[in-house]
Residue, then its C-alpha position, 0 to 999 in steps of 0.5 A: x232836536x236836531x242840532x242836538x243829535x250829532x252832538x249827543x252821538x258824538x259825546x256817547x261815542x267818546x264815552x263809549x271809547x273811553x269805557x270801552x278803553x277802562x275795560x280793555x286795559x283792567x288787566x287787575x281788577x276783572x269786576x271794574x272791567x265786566x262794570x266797563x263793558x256794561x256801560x258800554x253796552x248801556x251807552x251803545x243802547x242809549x245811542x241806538x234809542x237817540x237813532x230811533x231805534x227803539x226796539x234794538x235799543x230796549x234788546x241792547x239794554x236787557x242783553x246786552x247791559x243786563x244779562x250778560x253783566x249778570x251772567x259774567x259777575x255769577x261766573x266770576x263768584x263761581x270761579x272765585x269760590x271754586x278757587x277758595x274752596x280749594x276746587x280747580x275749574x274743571x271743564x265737564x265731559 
C-alpha cells in the first residue's frame, strides 16, 4: 500500500489541478464551474482520507462537496428566476 500512495496523491492532485482549472476558466457556463469546484472539494476529500484523515476527509465531503454545491446551485435557481421574473436582485436593509 505503500508504493501506491505517492502515486495515488499524485494523480488526485493533477486531476484536482485540472478540475480546479475547468472551474476558473467557465466564464460562460456557471453550472460546469459550481459542478467543477465540487469535484474538487470531492477530490480533495478523497486525498485527506488516502492521508488517513478520516474525519477531515467525511467534514470536506459533506461541506465542502455537498452543501456548498447545493447551496450554490439553490442561489443560481434563485437569481435565474428572479431575473426571469423580471425582478432585480436586490440586497435587503
Amino acid at each position: 500500500m505503500s508504493e501506491i500512495l505517492p502515486i495515488m496523491t499524485l494523480l488526485l492532485g493533477v486531476v484536482m489541478v485540472a478540475a480546479a482549472l475547468i472551474a476558473i476558466h467557465q466564464e460562460r457556463s456557471t453550472p460546469i464551474a459550481i459542478l467543477a469546484a465540487g469535484l474538487v472539494s470531492l477530490l480533495a476529500s478523497v486525498q485527506f482520507l488516502l492521508l488517513a484523515a478520516p474525519d477531515v476527509a467525511m467534514t470536506e465531503a459533506a461541506i465542502g462537496s455537498g452543501l456548498t454545491t447545493f447551496l450554490f446551485f439553490f442561489v443560481l435557481g434563485k437569481v435565474r428566476r428572479s431575473r426571469r421574473n423580471g425582478n432585480s436582485v436586490q440586497e435587503r436593509p
